[in-house]
N, C-alpha and C positions, 0 to 999 in steps of 0.2 A: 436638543436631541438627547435621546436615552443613554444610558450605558449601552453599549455594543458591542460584540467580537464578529471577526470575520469568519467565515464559514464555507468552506470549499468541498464536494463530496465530488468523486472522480471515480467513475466505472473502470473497467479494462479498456472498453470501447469508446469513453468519450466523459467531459465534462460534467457532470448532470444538473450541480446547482453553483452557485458562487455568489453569496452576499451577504450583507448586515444581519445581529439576529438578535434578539434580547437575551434570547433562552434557547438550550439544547438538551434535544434529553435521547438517549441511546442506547439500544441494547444490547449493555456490554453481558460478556460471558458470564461473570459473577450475577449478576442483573440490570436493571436500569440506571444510567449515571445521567444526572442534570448537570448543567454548567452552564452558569451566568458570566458574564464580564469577570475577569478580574482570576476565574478559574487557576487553581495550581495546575502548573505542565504536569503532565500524566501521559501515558502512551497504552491503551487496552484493548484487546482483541473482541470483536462485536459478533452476535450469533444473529441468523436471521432476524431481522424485524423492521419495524419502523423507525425511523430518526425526523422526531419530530421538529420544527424550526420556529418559533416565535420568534417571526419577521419584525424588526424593528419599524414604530410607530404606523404600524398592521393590526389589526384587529385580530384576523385568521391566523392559524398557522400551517406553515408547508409542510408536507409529509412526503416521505421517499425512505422505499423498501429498501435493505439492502440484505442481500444472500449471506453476509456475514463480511470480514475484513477487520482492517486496526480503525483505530480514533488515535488521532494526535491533538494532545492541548498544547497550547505555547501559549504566550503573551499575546492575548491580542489577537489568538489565529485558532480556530479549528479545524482540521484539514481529519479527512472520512476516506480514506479507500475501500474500495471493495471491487470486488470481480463481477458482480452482478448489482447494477444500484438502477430503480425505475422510480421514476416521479409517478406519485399517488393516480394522477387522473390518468395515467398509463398503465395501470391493472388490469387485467383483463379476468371479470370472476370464473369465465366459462374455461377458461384454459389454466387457469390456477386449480378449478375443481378435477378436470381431467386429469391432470399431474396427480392429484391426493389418492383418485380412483389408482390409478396405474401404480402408485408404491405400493397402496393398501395390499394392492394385488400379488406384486411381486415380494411382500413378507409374510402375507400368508402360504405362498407357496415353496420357501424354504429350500428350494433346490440346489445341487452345487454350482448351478450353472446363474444365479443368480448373487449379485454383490448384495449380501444383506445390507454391511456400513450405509453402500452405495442408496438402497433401497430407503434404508430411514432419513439419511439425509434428504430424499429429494422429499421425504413426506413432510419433514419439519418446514421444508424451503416454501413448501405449497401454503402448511397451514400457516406460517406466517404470513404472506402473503393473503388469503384472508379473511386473516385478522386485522391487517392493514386496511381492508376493501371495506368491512367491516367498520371501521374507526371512520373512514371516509362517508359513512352511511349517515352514521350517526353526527357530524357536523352538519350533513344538509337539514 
């Protein structure tokens, strides 16, 4: 068997993945961070994206969105929270597209009555999203 670290990502709402991996790569706030076996412990805050998984002796690998959250390295352990995390074949493009329409909408119209912060975050959450649906395209 390969080198391997454990790998756990946990919604608000529930579990979402838990298992062996060769390889992680994730998008921390600075930008993307890889981590193999063996990884220095680290602790980094993640912005919308993908957290891709190079399932140990797999071929493919797993992908799962997450709306942003920490990364914990440890020995042997990678553990992913986040308040929003959706497994890749759980995308849905039509309602990730409605979401981009609807921020597009509310910063164009700039009024006091509208959360700009509020506005660009849900834009970024969308187009990450995807970008995710996108990556999922291009492996078929």
């Amino acid at each position: 068997m390969a080198n391997t670290v454990q790998i756990d990502i946990v919604s608000a709402e529930e579990s979402i993945f838990s298992g062996t991996a060769e390889f992680i790569a994730a998008p921390a706030i600075m930008g993307e961070v890889g981590i193999y076996p063996h990884h220095a412990p680290m602790i980094t805050a993640l912005k919308s994206g993908s957290v891709r998984i190079k399932l140990a002796d797999k071929a493919e690998e797993q992908l799962i969105f997450v709306s942003g959250g920490i990364l914990e390295v440890q020995p042997g352990h990678v553990t992913v929270l986040s308040d929003t995390a959706i497994r890749g074949s759980d995308l849905d493009e039509a309602k990730a597209l409605a979401a981009k329409k609807s921020a597009e909408e509310a910063i164009k119209i700039k009024s006091a009555e509208i959360d700009f912060a509020k506005a660009q975050a849900e834009l970024a959450e969308a187009m990450a999203q995807l970008q995710a649906i996108e990556k999922l395209r291009k492996k078929r």
